[in-house]
C-alpha positions as CSV (number, residue, x, y, z in Angstrom):
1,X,-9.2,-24.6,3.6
2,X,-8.2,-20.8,4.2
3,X,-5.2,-19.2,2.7
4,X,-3.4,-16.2,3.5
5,X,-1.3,-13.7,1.2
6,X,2.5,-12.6,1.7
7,X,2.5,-9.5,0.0
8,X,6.1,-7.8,0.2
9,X,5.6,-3.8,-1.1
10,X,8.0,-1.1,-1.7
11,X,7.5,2.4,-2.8
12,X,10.2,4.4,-5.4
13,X,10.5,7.6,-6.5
14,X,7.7,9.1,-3.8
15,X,7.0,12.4,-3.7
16,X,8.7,14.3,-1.0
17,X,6.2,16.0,1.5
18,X,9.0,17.2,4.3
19,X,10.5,20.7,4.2
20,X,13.7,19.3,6.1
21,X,15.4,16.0,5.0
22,X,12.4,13.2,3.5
23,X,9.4,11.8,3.7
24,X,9.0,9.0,6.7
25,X,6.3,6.9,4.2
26,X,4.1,4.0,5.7
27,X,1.6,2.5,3.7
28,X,-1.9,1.9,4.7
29,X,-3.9,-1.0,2.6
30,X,-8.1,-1.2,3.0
31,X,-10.4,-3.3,1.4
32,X,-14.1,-1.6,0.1
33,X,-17.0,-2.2,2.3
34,X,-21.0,-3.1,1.2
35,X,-22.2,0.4,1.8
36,X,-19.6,2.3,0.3
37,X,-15.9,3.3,1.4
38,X,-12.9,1.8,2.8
39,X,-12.1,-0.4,5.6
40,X,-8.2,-0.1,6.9
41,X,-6.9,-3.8,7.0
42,X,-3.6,-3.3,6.9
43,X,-0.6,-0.6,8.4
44,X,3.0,-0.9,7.5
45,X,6.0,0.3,9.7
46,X,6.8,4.0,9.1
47,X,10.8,4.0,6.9
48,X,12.8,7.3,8.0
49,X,13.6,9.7,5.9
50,X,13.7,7.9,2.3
51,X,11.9,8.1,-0.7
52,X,12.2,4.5,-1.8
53,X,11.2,2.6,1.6
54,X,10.8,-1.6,1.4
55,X,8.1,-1.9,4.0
56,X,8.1,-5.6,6.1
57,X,6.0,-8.2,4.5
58,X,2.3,-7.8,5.2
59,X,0.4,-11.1,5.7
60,X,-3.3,-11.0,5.3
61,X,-5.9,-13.8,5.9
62,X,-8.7,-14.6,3.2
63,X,-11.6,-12.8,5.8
64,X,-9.9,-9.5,5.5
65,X,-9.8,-9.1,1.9
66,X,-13.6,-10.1,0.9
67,X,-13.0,-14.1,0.9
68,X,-11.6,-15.3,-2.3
69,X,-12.4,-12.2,-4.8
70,X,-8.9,-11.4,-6.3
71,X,-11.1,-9.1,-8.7
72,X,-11.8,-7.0,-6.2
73,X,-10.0,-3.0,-6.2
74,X,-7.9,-2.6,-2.5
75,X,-6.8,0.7,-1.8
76,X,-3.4,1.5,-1.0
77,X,-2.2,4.9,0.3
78,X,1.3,6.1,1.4
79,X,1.5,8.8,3.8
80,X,4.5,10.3,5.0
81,X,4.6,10.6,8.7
82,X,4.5,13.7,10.9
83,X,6.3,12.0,14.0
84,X,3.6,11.1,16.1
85,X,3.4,7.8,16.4
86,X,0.8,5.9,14.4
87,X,-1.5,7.2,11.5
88,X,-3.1,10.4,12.3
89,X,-4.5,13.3,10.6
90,X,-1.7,15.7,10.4
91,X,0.1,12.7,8.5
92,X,0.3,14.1,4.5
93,X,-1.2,12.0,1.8
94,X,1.7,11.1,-0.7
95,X,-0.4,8.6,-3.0
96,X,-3.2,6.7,-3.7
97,X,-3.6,3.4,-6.3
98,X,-6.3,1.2,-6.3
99,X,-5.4,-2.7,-7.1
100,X,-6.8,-5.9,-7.1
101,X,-4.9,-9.1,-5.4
102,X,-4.7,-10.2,-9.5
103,X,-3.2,-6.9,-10.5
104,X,-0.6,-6.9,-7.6
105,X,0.6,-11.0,-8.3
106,X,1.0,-9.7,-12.1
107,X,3.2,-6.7,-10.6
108,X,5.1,-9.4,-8.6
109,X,5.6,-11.8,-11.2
110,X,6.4,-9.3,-14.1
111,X,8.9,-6.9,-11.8
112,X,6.8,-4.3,-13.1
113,X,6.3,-0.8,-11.1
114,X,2.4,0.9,-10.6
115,X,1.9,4.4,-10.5
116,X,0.4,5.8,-7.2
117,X,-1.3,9.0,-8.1
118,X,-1.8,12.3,-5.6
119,X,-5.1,11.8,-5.8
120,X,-6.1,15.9,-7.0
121,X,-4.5,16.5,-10.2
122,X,-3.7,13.0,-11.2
123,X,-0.2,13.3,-11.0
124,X,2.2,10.8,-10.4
125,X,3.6,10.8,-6.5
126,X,5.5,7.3,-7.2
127,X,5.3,4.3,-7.8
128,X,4.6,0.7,-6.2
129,X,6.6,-2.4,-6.4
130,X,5.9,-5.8,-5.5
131,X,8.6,-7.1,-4.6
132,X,6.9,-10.7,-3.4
133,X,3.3,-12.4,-3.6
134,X,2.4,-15.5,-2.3
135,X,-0.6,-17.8,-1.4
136,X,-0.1,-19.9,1.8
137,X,-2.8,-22.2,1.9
138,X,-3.5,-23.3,5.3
């Protein structure tokens, strides 16, 4: 029996990276791979020009994130689109966080935010909400 998670994510208080207006944020969650580094699994719709986006749900099957190891650090990055469409590299990095499936249903079941970091300094650029988690078993 497989399962798959509903995992509904929304970013608050993001750093703004546009000179005009705000940030177009998408996020983009990978999972870490034998030999080292990340594997994308996951792209989220770009939200215009907002700072606190609420992405669509992301659903994702038990093969893409390492069989049944909810231990297991994901990394999640938001990046504020440039206006191309789709990720690409002029697309600025906003934040970085690293969290298990575990970490993420705790987030979801207390209300509580996570910190996304930029990644140089260790400062904040925002923070993460899960606004649902759920396991569909199949």
């Amino acid at each position: 029996m497989s399962s798959t998670i509903s995992l509904g994510l929304s970013g608050r208080d993001l750093k703004d990276k546009d000179f005009f207006g705000k940030s177009d944020p998408y996020v983009v969650i990978s999972r870490p791979n034998m030999g080292g580094g990340f594997t994308g699994i996951l792209t989220s719709e770009t939200k215009q020009n907002t700072l606190n986006p609420d992405w669509d749900d992301f659903l994702f099957k038990e093969a893409e994130w390492n069989g049944n190891d909810k231990e297991l650090n994901l990394k999640i990055e938001v990046f504020d689109d440039d206006g191309k469409k789709g990720p690409d590299g002029k697309d600025d990095l906003i934040g970085t966080a690293f969290y298990s499936l575990k970490q993420l249903e705790a987030a979801a079941l207390l209300k509580s935010l996570l910190p996304l970091s930029d990644g140089k300094k260790k400062k904040p650029s925002g923070q993460l909400m899960v606004r649902s988690y759920r396991e569909l078993k199949q």
